[in-house]
N, C-alpha and C positions, 0 to 999 in steps of 0.2 A: 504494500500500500504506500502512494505517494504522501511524503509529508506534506502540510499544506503550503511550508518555503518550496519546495520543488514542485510542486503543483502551479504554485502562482508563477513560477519562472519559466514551465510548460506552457502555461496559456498566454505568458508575453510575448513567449519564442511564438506561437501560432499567430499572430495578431498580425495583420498586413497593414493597420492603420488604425487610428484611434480618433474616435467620433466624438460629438458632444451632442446628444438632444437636450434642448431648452423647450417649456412648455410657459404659455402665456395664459392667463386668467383669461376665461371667455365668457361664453351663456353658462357653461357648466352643465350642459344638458347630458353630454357624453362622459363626464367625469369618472365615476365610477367603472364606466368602460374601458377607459386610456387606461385608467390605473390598475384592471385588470390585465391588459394585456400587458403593460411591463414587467409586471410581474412574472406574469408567465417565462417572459424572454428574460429574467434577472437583469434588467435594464433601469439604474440610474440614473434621473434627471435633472437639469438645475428649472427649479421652479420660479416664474417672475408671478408675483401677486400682485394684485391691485382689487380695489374694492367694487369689481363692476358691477351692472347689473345682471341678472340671471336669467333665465329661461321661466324661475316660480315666482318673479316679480321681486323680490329681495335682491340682497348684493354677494359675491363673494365671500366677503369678511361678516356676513348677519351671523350671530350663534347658532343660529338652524342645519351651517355647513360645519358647526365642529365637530362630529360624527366621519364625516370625508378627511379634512384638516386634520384630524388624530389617524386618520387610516391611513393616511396617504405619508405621513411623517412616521411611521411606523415602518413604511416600509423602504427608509431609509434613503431618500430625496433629499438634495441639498434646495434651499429655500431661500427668496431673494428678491427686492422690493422694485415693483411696476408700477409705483406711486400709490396713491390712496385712489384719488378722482377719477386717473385714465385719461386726463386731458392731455393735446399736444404742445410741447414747448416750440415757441414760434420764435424766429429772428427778429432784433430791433426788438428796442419798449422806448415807450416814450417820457422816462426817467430815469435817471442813472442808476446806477449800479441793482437793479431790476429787471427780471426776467419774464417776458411775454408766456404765459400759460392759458392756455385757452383764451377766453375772453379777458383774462386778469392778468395784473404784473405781480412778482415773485421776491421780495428779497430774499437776501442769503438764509436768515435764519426762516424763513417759511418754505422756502426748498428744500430744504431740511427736516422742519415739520413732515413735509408730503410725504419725503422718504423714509421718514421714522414713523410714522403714522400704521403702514401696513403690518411691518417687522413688530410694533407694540401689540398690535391686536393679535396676530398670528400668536407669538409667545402664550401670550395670556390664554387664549386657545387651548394651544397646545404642550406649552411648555417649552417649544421647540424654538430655537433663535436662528434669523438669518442669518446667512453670509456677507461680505462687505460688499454686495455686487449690488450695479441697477439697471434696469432696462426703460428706457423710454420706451411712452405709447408710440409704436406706429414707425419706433425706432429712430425718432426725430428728436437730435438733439443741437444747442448752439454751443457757442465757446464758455460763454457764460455761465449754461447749467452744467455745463460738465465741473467746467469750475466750482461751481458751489455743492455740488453732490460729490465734486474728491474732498473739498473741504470739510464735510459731513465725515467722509471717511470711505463713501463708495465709488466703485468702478465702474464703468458703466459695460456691460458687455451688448454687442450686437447680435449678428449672425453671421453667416459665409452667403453670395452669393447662389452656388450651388445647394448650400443647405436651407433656403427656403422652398419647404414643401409646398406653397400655394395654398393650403384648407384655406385662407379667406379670403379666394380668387372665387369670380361667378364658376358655378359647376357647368354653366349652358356651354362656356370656350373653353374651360379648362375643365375635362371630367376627370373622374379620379383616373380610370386608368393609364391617360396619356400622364398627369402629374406623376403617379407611381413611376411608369415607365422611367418617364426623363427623372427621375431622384436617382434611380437607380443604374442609371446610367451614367450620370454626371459628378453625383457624391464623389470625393475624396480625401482622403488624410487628411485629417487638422479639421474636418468643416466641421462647422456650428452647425446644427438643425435647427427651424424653429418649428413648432407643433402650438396650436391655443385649442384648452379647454373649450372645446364648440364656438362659432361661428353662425350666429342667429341669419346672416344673408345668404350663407350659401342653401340652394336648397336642396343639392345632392349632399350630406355632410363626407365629410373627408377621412373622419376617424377610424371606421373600418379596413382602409387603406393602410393603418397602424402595421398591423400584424404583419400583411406580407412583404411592408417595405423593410421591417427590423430580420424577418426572414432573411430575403434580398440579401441585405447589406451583413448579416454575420454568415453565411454562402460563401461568399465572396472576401471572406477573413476579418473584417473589419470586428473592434474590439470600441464598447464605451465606457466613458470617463464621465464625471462630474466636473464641473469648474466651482471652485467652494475660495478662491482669491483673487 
């Protein structure tokens, strides 16, 4: 029997690349589903939260999802703040040192607020604390907030090109199995995935697509990581 030091030194020597999926707060209709099927594949995700709305008329972060939020941190997901609101951070504001957020400007310490806002609730939740990372809604960020969210203490992480799956592209131009196709053709070493907890516009959902694309890409050698810095 392999110890588990040569075991793990087995499964690195197998690995032809190492992947990242990131999953972003959504409707949450599918949620349970996603989280079932990582599991299945012992697949590790870095989570961005934000307090959206839901599919049952509540938010992400209501007490109704702590039953999910304690499942889903259980099974061992690195965790990582999408802001509170979900708004996008816009270029220019029309006062200094302030950051354009949605219809609002931002100082430093209310950028801060926003980012610390989700990681409080979650905790308190769960128990469980995020990581030092953030992710913009919609992935849109300026010089400005980045700046104020390192000064908070967070990173902002993106995606890869290649590693966007498309879930919340129309289904009419993009259906799942041309997106499946092209991921699994394109993906490579080092990419970021990004996946969101359901997608209330699209009307083909995308999540089913889950399983045979984590298929696909460990097939083809590929090994996942978390990003938890």
């Amino acid at each position: 029997m392999l110890h588990a030091a040569s075991l793990l030194l087995l499964l690195a020597a197998e690995c032809k690349g190492t992947l990242y999926l990131t999953v972003d707060t959504g409707s949450m209709k599918p949620a349970y589903e996603i989280a079932d099927v990582l599991k299945k594949h012992g697949i590790r995700a870095t989570v961005f939260v934000a307090n959206e709305k839901t599919f049952r008329g509540d938010t992400a972060l209501d007490p109704a999802w702590a039953p999910f939020w304690k499942r889903f941190a259980a099974d061992g997901h690195v965790f990582a703040t999408h802001t509170w609101r979900h708004h996008y951070f816009r270029p220019g504001a029309a006062e200094p040192d302030r950051v354009r957020y949605g219809s609002e400007t931002l100082s430093k310490d209310e950028v801060c607020a926003e980012l610390n806002k989700p990681r409080e609730a979650f905790r308190k939740m769960t128990g469980v604390d995020f990581a030092p990372l953030w992710r913009a809604p919609g992935g849109k960020t300026t010089p400005r907030a980045l700046e104020y969210a390192s000064a908070c203490g967070y990173r902002h992480v993106g995606w890869t090109p290649n590693g966007f799956l498309g879930d919340e592209l129309s289904s009419e131009k993009f259906p799942n199995k041309t997106l499946l196709a092209k991921s699994l053709r394109s993906i490579r070493d080092g990419d970021i995935l990004l996946l969101h907890l359901g997608i209330r516009s699209r009307k083909d959902p995308y999540w089913p697509m889950l399983d045979p694309l984590l298929t696909g890409l460990k097939q083809k050698g590929f090994c996942f990581a978390t990003i938890d810095k």
